[in-house]
C-alpha positions as CSV (number, residue, x, y, z in Angstrom):
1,X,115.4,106.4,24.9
2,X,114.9,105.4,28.8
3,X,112.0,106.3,30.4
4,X,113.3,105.5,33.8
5,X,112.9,108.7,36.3
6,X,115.4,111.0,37.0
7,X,118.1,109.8,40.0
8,X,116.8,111.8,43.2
9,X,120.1,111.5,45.2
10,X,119.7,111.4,49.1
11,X,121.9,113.9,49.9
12,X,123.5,116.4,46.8
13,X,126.0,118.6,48.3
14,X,126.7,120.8,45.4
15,X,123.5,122.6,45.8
16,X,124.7,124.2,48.8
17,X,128.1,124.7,47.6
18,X,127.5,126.0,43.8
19,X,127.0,129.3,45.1
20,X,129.3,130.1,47.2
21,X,132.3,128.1,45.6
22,X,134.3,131.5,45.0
23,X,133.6,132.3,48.7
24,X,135.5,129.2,49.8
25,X,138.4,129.2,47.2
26,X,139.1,132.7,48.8
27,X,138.9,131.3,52.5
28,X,141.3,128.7,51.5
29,X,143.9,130.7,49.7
30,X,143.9,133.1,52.4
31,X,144.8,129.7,55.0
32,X,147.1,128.6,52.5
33,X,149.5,132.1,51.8
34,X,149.2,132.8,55.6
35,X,150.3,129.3,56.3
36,X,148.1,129.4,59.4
37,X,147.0,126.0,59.5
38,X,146.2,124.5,63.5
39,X,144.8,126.9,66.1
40,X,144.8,129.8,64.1
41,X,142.4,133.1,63.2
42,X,140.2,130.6,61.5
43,X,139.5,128.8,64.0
44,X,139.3,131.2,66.7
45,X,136.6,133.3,64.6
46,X,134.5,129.8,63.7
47,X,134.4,129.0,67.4
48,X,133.3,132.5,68.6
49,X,130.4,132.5,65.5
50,X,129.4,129.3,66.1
51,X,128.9,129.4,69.9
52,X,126.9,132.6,69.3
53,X,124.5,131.1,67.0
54,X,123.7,128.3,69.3
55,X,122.9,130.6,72.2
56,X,126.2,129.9,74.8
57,X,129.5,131.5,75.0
58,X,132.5,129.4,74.5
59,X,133.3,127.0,71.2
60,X,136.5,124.8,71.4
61,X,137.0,123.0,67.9
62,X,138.2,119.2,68.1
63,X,139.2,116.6,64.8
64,X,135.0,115.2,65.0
65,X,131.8,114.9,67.0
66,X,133.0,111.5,68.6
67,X,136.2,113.4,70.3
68,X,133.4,116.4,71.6
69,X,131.8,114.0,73.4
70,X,134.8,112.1,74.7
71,X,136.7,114.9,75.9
72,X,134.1,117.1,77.1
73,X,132.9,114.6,79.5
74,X,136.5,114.4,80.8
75,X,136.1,118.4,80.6
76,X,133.2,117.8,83.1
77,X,134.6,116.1,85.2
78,X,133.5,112.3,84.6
79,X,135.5,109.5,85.8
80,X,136.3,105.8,84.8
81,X,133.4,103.9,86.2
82,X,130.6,106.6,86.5
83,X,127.4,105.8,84.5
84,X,125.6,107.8,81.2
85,X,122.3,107.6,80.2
86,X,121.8,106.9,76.2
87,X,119.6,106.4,73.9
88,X,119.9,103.0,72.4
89,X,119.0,103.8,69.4
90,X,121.6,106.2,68.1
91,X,124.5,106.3,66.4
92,X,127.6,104.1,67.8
93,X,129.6,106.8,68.3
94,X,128.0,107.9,71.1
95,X,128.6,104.7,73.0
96,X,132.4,104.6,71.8
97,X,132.9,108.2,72.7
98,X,131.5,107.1,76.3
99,X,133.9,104.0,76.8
100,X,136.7,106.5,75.4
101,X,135.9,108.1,78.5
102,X,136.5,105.5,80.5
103,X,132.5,106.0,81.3
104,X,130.0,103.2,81.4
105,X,127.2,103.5,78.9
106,X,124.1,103.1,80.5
107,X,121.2,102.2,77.2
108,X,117.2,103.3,77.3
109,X,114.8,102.5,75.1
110,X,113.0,105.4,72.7
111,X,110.0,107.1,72.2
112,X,107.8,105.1,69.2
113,X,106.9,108.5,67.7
114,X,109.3,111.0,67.7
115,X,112.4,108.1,68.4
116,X,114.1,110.1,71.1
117,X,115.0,108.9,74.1
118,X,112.1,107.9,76.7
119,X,112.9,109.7,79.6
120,X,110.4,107.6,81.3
121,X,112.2,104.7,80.6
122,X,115.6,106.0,81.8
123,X,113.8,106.7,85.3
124,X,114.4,103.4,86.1
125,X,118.2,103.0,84.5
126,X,119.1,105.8,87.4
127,X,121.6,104.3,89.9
128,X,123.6,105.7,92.6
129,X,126.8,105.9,90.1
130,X,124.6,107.8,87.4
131,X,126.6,111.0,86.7
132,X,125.1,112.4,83.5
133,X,122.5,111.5,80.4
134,X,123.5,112.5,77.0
135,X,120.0,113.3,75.2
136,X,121.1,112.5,71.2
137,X,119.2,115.1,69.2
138,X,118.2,112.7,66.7
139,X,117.2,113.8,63.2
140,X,117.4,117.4,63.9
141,X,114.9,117.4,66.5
142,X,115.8,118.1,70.1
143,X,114.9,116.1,72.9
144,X,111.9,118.1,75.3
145,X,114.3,120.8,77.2
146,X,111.8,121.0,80.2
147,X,111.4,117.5,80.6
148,X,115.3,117.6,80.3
149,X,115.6,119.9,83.1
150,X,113.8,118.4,85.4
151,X,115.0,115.0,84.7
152,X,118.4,115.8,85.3
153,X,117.0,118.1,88.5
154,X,115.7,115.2,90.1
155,X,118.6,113.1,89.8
156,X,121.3,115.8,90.2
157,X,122.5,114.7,86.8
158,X,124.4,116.3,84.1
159,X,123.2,117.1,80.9
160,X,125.6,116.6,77.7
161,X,123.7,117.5,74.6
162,X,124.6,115.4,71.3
163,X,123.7,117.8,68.9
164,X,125.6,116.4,65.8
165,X,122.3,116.3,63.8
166,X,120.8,119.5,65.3
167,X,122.9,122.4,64.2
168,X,120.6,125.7,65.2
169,X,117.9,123.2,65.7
170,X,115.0,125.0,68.5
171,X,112.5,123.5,71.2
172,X,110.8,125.3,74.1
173,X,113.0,128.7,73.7
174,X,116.0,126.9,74.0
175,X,118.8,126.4,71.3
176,X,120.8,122.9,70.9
177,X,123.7,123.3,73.2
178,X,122.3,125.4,75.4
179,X,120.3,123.6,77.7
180,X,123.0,121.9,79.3
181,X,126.5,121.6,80.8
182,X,128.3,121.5,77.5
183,X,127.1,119.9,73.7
184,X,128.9,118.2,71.2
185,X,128.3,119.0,67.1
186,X,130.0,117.5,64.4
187,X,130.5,119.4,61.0
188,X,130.7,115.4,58.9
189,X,130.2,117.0,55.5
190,X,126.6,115.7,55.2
191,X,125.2,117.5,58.5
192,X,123.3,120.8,58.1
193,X,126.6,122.6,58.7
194,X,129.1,120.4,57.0
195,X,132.9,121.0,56.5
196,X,134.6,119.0,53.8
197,X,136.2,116.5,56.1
198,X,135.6,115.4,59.4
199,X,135.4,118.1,62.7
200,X,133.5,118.8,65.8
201,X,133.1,121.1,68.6
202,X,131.9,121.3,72.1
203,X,130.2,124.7,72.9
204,X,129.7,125.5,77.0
205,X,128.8,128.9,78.9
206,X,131.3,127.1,81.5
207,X,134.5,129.7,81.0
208,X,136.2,126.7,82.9
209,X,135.1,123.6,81.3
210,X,136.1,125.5,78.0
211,X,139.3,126.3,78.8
212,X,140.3,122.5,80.3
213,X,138.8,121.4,76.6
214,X,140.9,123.4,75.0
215,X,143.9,121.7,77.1
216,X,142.7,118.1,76.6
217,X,142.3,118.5,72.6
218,X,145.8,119.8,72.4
219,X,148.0,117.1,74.1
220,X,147.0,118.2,77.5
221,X,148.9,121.4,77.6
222,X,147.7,125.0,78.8
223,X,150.8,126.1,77.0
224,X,153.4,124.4,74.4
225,X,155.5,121.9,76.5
226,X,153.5,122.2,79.6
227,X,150.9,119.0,79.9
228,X,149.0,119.4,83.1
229,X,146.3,116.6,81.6
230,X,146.4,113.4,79.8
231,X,144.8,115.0,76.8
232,X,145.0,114.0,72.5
233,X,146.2,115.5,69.7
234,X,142.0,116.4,68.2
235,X,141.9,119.9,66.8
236,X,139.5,121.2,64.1
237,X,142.3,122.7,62.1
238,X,142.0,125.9,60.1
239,X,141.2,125.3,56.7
240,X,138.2,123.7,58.0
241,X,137.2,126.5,59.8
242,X,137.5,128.8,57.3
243,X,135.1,126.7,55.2
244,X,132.6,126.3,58.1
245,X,133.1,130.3,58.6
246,X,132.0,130.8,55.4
247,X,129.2,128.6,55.5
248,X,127.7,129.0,58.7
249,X,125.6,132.4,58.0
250,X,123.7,130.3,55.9
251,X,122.6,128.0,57.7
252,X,119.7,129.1,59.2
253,X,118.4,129.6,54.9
254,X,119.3,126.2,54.4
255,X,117.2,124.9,57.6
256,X,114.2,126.5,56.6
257,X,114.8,124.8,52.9
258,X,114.7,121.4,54.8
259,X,111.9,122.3,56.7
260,X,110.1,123.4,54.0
261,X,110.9,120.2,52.2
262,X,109.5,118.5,55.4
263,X,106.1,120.3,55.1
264,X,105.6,119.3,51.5
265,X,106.6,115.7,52.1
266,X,103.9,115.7,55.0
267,X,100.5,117.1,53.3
268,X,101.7,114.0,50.3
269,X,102.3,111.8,52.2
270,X,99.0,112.5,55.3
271,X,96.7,109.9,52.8
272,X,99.3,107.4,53.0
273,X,98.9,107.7,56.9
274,X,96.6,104.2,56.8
275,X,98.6,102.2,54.3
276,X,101.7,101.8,56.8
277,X,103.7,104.8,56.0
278,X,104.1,107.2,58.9
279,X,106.7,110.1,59.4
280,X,108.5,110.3,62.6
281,X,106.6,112.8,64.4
282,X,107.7,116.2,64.6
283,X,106.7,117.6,68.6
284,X,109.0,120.8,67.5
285,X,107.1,122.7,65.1
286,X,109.4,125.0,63.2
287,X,112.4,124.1,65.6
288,X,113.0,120.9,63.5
289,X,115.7,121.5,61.3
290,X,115.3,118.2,59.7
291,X,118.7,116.7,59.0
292,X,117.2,113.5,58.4
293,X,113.3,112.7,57.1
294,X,112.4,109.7,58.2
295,X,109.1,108.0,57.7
296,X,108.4,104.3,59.5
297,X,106.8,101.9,57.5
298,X,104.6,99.7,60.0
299,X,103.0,96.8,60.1
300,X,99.7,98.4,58.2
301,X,101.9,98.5,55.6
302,X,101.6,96.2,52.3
303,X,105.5,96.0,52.2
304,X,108.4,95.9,54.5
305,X,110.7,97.9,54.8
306,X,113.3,96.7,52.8
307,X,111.0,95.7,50.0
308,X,110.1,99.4,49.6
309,X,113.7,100.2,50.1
310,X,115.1,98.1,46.9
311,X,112.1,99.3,44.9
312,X,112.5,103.2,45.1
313,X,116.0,102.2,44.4
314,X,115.2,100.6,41.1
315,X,113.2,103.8,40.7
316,X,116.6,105.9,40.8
317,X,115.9,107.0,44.4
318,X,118.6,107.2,47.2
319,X,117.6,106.5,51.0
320,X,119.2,105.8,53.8
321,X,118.4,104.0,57.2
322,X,119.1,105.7,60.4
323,X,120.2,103.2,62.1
324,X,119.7,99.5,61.0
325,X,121.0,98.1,64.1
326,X,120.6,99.5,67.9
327,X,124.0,99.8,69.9
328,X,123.5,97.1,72.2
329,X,123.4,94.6,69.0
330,X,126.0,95.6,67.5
331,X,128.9,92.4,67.4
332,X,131.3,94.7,69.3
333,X,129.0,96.1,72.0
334,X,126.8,93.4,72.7
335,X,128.0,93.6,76.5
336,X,125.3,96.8,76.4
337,X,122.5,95.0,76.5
338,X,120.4,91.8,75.4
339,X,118.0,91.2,72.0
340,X,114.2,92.5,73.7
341,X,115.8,94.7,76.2
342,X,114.9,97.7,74.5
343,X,111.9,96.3,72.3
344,X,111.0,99.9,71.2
345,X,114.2,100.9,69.3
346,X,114.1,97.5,68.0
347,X,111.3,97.3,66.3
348,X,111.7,100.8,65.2
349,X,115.2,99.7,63.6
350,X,113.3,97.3,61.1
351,X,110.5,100.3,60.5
352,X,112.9,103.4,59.6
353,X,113.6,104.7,56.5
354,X,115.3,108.0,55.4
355,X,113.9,109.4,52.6
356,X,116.0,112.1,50.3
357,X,116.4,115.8,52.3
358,X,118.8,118.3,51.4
359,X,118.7,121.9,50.5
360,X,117.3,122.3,46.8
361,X,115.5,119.5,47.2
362,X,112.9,120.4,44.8
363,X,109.1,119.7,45.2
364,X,109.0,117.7,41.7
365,X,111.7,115.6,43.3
366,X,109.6,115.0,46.7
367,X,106.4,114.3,44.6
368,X,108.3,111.8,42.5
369,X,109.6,110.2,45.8
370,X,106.2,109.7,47.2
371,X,104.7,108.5,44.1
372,X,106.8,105.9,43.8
373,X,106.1,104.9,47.6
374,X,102.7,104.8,46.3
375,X,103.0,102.6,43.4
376,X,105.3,100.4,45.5
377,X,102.6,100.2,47.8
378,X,100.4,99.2,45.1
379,X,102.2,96.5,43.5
């Protein structure tokens, strides 16, 4: 018989879903007699609930997060050529929804500890066509909503939240989605509120920026056969909904889980603090919702990154890197910047690792993955 550990997956889905399983079947067959499949009941309800929990009025569901983004800056008004502050260290989608809105991505480097973006640093990316900064809510921890503020005060800027890891996520009395002009979620089926396909939304208290959205996702047209916009065809269709409907009151359960997840992986893993392994800092208290748990292992460290990597995965342990490569390095985008532009998420891209976090993550599981870390460390 083996005595290799048990496999600690880094993200188990049926946990959440177990439960409720009857819940959803019920959602579904309800979608599938009514044959009420695109902008139906569903969806109407999911938007309402949704933009209630995150602290605005108006939800208009689209097909992902990267359509959110990409229409609702059309929604606000953007135009070919105007500049957007991001982070460079975030997800590609971000930049690609940008250049899908004819918008010029404008990088900045990150914050070493908590690896948002430095709004210090994007002072100085400021120009006279700046038109808006899109703060990525990265991990499940927002970006400072003060500092946000007045950032975007100074510079008469808009703010367009990507909150597609921060679902309910809190900072400073404020909500993701709320602090700014309009927000972007997606519901990929891994996020804290997860559908089981791809879908996305963009959440406003701007009755009029809500109501264009809802044109642009839906070929442009206030009404069938009427297009008084060059919109798409991206709608978060009903069956999705339904699931997300059924999901959503408990998610604010399933973000404590996480958090409480968090907590324990911290006091285990404070004494390996001085051997190299240091969690991304949390300046949020409870208001991280921890989508992600990500610890950097520095140059303290007795490994790399990737050597610690390969050896909790011969130990049956699943993690993930978030992200390997920053946006301005990738092949296809190279145009956004130059290798040592932004040194900080660079280095941070060789330093990151994700380390199992889901709901019903048990303890036992946590304190196997940091004693492995340990005796990896040890080797």
């Amino acid at each position: 018989m083996s005595n290799r550990p048990p496999k600690v997956p880094f993200v188990n889905l049926f946990l959440q879903h177990q439960p409720i399983q009857s819940q959803i079947a019920e959602a579904i067959r309800k979608i599938i007699q009514e044959g009420d499949f695109i902008l139906g009941q569903a969806l109407a309800e999911f938007e309402t609930a949704f933009a209630a929990a995150s602290g605005v009025k108006y939800g208009v569901g689209v097909a992902c997060g990267t359509d959110a983004i990409a229409l609702g800056l059309q929604a606000c008004g953007i135009n070919p050529g105007d500049e957007i502050i991001i982070p460079a260290n975030t997800f590609i989608a971000t930049a690609i929804a940008v250049l899908q809105a004819k918008a010029i991505p404008i990088l900045v480097d990150c914050d070493p500890e908590t690896a948002l973006i430095d709004l210090t640093a994007a002072e100085t990316a400021v120009t006279s066509k700046t038109k808006a900064i899109i703060p990525v809510h990265l991990y499940g921890q927002m970006v400072s909503p003060r500092q946000l503020l007045d950032f975007a005060k100074r510079h008469d800027l808009i703010i367009f939240e990507d909150a597609a890891q921060a679902h309910l996520a809190e900072r400073e009395g404020y909500r993701a989605g709320s602090i700014g002009k309009a927000a972007a979620f997606s519901f990929y089926p891994s996020k804290n509120l997860g559908s089981f396909g791809d879908g996305g939304m963009l959440i406003t208290n701007d009755a009029q920026l809500a109501e264009k959205m809802r044109t642009l996702r839906n070929y442009g047209a206030p009404s069938k056969y009427l297009h008084t916009e060059i919109g798409t065809n991206s709608r978060l269709d009903n069956l999705q909904a339904a699931v997300l409907n059924i999901k959503l009151p408990y998610l604010e359960k399933w973000n404590r889980d996480r958090a409480d997840a968090a907590e324990h992986y911290n006091t285990l893993l404070e004494p390996l603090k001085h051997k190299g392994i240091v969690p991304i800092a949390n300046h949020s208290s409870s208001g991280h919702i921890y989508h992600l748990y990500v610890i950097q292992i520095t140059d303290e460290s007795s490994i790399d990154r990737n050597t610690l990597q390969e050896k909790l995965a011969q130990d049956g342990i699943q993690t993930g890197i978030h992200y390997p490569v920053p946006c301005h390095l990738q092949p296809a985008y190279q145009n956004l910047g130059n290798r040592g532009d932004f040194p900080r998420a660079e280095a941070l891209c060789q330093q990151i690792l994700s380390l199992p976090m889901y709901p019903g993550l048990s303890n036992t599981q946590i304190e196997q993955v940091v004693r492995a870390i340990e005796l990896s460390l040890n080797c």
